[in-house]
C-alpha positions as CSV (number, residue, x, y, z in Angstrom):
1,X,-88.7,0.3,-58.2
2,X,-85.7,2.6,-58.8
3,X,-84.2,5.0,-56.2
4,X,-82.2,4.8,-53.5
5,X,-82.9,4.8,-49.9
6,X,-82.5,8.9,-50.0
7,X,-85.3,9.0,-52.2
8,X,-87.4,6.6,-50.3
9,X,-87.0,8.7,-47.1
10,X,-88.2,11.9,-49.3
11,X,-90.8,10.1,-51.3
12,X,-89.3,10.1,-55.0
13,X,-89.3,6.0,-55.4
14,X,-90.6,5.4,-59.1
15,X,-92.5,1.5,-58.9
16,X,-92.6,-0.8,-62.0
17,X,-95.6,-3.0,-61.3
18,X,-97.0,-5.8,-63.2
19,X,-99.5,-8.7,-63.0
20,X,-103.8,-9.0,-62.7
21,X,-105.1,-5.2,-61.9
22,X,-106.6,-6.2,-58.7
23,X,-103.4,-7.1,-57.1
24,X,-102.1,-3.6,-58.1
25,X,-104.8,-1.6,-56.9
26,X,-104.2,-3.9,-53.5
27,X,-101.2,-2.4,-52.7
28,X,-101.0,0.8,-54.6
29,X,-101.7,2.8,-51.6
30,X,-98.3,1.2,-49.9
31,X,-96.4,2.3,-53.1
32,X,-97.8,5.8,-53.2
33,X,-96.5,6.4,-49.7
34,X,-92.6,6.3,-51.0
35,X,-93.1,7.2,-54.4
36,X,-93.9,9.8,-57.7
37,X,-94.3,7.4,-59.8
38,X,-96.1,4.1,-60.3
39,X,-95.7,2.4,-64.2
40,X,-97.9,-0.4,-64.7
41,X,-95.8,-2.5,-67.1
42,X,-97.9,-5.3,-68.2
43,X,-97.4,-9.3,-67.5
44,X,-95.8,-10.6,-64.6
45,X,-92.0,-10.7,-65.4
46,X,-91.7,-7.8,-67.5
47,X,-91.4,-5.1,-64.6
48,X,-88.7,-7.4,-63.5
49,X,-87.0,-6.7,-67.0
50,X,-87.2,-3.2,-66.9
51,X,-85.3,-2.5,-64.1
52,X,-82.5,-4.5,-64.7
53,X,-82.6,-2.7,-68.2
54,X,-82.7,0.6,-66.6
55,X,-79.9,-0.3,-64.0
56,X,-78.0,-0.6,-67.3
57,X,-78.1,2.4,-68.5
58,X,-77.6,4.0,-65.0
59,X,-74.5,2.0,-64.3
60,X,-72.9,2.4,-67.4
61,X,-73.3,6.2,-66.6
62,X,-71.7,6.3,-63.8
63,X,-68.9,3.7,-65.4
64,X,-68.2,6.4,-68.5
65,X,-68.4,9.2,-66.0
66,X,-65.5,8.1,-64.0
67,X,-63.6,7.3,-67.4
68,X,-64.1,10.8,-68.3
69,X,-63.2,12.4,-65.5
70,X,-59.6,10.4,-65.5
71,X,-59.6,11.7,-68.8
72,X,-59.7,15.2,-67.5
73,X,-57.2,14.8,-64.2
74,X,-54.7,13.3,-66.3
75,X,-55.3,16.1,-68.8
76,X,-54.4,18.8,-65.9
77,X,-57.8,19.9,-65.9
78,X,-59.7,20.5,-62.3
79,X,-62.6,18.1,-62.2
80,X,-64.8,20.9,-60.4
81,X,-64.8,22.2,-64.3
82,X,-65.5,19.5,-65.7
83,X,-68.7,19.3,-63.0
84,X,-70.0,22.5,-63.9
85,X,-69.4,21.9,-67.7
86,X,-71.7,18.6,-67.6
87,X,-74.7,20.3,-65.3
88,X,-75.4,22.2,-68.7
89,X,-75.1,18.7,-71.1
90,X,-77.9,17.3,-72.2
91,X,-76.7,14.1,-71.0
92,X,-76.5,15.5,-67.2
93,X,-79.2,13.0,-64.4
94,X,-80.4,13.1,-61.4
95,X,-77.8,10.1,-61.2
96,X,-74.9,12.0,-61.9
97,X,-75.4,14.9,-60.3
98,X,-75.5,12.6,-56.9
99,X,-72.3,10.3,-58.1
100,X,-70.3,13.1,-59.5
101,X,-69.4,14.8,-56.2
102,X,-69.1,11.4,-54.0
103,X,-66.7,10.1,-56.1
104,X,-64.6,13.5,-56.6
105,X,-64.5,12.9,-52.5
106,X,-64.4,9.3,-52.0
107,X,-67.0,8.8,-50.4
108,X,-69.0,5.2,-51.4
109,X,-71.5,5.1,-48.6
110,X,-73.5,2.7,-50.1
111,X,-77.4,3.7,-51.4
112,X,-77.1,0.6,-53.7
113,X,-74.4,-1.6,-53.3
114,X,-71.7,-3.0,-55.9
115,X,-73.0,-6.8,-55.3
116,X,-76.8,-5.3,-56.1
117,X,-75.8,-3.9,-59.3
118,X,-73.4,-6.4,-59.9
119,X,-76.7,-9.3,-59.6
120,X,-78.9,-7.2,-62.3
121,X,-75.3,-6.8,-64.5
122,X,-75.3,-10.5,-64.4
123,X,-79.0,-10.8,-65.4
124,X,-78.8,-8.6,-68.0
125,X,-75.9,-10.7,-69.9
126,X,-77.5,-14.1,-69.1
127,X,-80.9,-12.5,-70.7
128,X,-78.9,-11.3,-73.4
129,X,-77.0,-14.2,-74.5
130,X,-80.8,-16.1,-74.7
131,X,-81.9,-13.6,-77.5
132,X,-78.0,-13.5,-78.5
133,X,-77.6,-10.2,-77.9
134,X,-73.8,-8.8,-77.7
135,X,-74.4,-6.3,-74.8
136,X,-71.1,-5.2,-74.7
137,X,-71.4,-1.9,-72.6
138,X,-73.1,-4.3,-70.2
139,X,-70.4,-6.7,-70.0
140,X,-67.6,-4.2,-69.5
141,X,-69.6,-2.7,-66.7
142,X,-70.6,-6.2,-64.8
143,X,-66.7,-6.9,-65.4
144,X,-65.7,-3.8,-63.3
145,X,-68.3,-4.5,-60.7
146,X,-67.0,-8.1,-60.6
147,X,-63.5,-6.2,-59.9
148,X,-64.5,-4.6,-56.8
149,X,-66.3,-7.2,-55.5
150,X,-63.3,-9.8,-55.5
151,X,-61.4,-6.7,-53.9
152,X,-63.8,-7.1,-50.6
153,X,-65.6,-3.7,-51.7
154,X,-69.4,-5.5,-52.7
155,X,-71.3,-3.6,-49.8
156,X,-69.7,-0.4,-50.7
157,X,-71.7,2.1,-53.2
158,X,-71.7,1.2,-56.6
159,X,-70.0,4.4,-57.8
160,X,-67.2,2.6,-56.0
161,X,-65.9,1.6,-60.1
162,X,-64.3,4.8,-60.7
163,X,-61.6,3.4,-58.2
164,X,-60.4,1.9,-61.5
165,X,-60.3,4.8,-63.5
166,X,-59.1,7.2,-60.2
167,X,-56.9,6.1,-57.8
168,X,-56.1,9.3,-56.4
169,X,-59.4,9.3,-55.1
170,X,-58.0,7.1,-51.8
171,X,-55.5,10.0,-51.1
172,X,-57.5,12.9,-50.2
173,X,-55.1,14.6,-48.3
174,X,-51.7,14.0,-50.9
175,X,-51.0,16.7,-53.4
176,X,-52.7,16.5,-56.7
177,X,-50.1,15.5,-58.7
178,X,-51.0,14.9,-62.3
179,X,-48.8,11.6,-63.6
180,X,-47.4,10.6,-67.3
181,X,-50.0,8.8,-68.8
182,X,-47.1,6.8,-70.3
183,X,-45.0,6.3,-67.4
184,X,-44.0,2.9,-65.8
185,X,-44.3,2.8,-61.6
186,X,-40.8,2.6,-60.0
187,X,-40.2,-0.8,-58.7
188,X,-39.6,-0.7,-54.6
189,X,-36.1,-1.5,-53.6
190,X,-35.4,-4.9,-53.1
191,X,-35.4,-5.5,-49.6
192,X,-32.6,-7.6,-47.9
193,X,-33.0,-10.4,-45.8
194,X,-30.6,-12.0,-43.7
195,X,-29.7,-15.1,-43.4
196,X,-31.0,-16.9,-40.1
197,X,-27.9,-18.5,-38.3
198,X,-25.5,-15.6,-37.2
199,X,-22.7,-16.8,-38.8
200,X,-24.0,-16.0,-42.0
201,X,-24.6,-12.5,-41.7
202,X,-21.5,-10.5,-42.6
203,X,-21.5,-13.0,-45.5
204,X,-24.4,-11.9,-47.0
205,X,-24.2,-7.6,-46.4
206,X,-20.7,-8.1,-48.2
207,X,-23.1,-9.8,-51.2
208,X,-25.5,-7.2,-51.6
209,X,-23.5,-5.0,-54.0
210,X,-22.2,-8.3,-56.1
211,X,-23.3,-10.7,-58.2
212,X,-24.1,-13.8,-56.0
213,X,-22.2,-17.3,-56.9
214,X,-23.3,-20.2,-55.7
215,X,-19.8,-21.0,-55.4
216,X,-18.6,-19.7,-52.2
217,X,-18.6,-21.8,-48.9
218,X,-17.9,-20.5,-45.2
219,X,-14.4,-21.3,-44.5
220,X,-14.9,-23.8,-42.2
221,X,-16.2,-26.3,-45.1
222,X,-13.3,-26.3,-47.6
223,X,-10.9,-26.8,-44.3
224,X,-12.7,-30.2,-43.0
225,X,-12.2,-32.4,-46.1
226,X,-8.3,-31.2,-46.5
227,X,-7.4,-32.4,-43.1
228,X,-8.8,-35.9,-43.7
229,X,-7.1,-36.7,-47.0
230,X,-3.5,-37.6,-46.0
231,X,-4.8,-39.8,-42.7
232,X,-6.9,-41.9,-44.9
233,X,-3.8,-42.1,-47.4
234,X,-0.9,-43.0,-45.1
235,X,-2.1,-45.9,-43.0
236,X,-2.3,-48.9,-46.0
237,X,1.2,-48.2,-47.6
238,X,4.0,-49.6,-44.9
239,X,2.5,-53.6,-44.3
240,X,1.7,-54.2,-47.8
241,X,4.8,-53.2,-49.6
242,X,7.8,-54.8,-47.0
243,X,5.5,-58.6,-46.4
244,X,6.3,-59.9,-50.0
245,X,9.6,-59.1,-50.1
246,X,10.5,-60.7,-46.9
247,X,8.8,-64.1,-48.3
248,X,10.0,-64.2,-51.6
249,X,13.9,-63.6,-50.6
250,X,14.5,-67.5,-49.5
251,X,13.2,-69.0,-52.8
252,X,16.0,-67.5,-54.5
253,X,18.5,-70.4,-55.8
254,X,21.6,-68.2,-54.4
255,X,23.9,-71.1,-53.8
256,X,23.3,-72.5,-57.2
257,X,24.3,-68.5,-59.2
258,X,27.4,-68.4,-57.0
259,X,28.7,-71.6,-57.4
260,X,31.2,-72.0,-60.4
261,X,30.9,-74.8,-63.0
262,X,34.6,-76.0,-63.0
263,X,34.3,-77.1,-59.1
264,X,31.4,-79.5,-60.0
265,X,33.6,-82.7,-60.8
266,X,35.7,-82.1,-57.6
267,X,32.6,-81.7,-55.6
268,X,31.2,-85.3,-57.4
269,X,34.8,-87.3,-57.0
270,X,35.1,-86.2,-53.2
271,X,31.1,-87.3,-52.6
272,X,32.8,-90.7,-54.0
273,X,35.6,-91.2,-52.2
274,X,33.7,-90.4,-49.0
275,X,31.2,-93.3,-50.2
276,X,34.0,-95.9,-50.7
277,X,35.5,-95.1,-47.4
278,X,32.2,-95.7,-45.7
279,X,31.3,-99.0,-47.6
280,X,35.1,-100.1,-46.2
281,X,34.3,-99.3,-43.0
282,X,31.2,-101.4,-42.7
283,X,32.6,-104.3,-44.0
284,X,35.6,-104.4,-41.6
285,X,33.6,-103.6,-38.6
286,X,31.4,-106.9,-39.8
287,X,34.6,-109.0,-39.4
């Protein structure tokens, strides 16, 4: 069937039935109950078919009905014109004379849902692709219905696309400011954090206006390694350098520099003499 749950509650359903006659006219009085309109299609399958094909065409209404309205608030133009200028177009529906003023006032209540339309987008494509169709209308519109779903909004009203195409639709209550169309959004200003340990802190609000360098240490750790230099230097030096000298200094053949070479032979003749004298000696004490 298509409708929404406003027009079952007044009656205005339209059914697309299919299948053996006798199965219709089973249930035909349930249908009638809800309903204007009851199209027999033909086989079972193909009433399946065209609904998702008429979803198509609705949804993509809706989709190039929000474009042109951002088309016509970024223009500077009040979209109550642009309302009253389509009600006279022959391409005006029952569709978008419901969606029109929801979306102008954000309001997505859903009558059928993002994920529901969404499901026959999806159908349509995959049916497509078997009779390699390029349904490129379709695609773009299953695409921003894919959007809004991966934004947490599939149980919210289908019409919920033109979020896309309107922002200012979320800010009822801000002034309607028409922006550039070519303008860049201001970046936020960089928020400062400090640093955790306390010590740290007057460090980094002196940084904020300067480049930082990766470079600068507190002072306390350039001070720690300049204290332990020289202590690690100084003990080594004093045994090493005065132990040698005090063992080589004997070894040194003084008496032999200082002695002079013309007292050698009296130094042998008076060894001699002393020798003689000694031999003498013993042989007198023997007699």
């Amino acid at each position: 069937f298509t409708g929404s749950k406003l027009g079952a509650e007044k009656g205005q359903l339209v059914y697309y039935v299919a299948g053996e006659e006798s199965a219709v006219a089973a249930v035909r009085p349930l249908l009638q109950a809800s309903s204007t309109a009851i199209v027999d299609i033909g086989e079972i399958g193909q009433a399946s078919i065209i609904k998702v094909a008429t979803n198509m065409v609705t949804a993509a209404s809706v989709q190039a009905a929000a474009e042109a309205m951002a088309l016509v608030h970024y223009s500077g133009i009040d979209l109550e014109k642009f309302a009253e200028a389509l009600k006279h177009n022959a391409s005006y529906s029952a569709t978008l004379e419901a969606k029109i003023p929801r979306i102008m006032n954000a309001d997505f209540e859903p009558h059928f849902s993002v994920k529901h339309m969404l499901k026959d987008m999806q159908i349509a494509n995959r049916l497509g692709r078997g009779f390699d169709l390029d349904l490129t209308v379709a695609g773009a519109t299953r695409d921003r219905l894919l959007d809004e779903a991966r934004q947490g909004r599939g149980d919210e009203d289908y019409s919920a696309i033109a979020r896309r195409f309107l922002p200012f639709v979320e800010n009822k209550g801000a002034p309607d400011i028409q922006p550039d169309l070519f303008s860049q959004p201001t970046p936020p200003p960089e928020q400062v954090v400090p640093h955790e340990e306390p010590e740290f802190v007057e460090q980094q609000l002196a940084e904020i206006s300067a480049t930082y360098s990766m470079e600068t240490l507190p002072e306390p750790m350039e001070e720690a390694p300049q204290t332990s230099e020289p202590e690690a230097e100084a003990v080594p030096d004093e045994p090493v350098n005065y132990v040698p000298n005090s063992i080589e200094a004997p070894l040194e053949p003084a008496a032999e520099a200082t002695v002079p070479t013309g007292a050698e032979p009296e130094m042998r003749e008076t060894e001699e003499s002393r020798g003689f004298f000694r031999r003498l000696l013993r042989r007198t004490t023997d007699y």
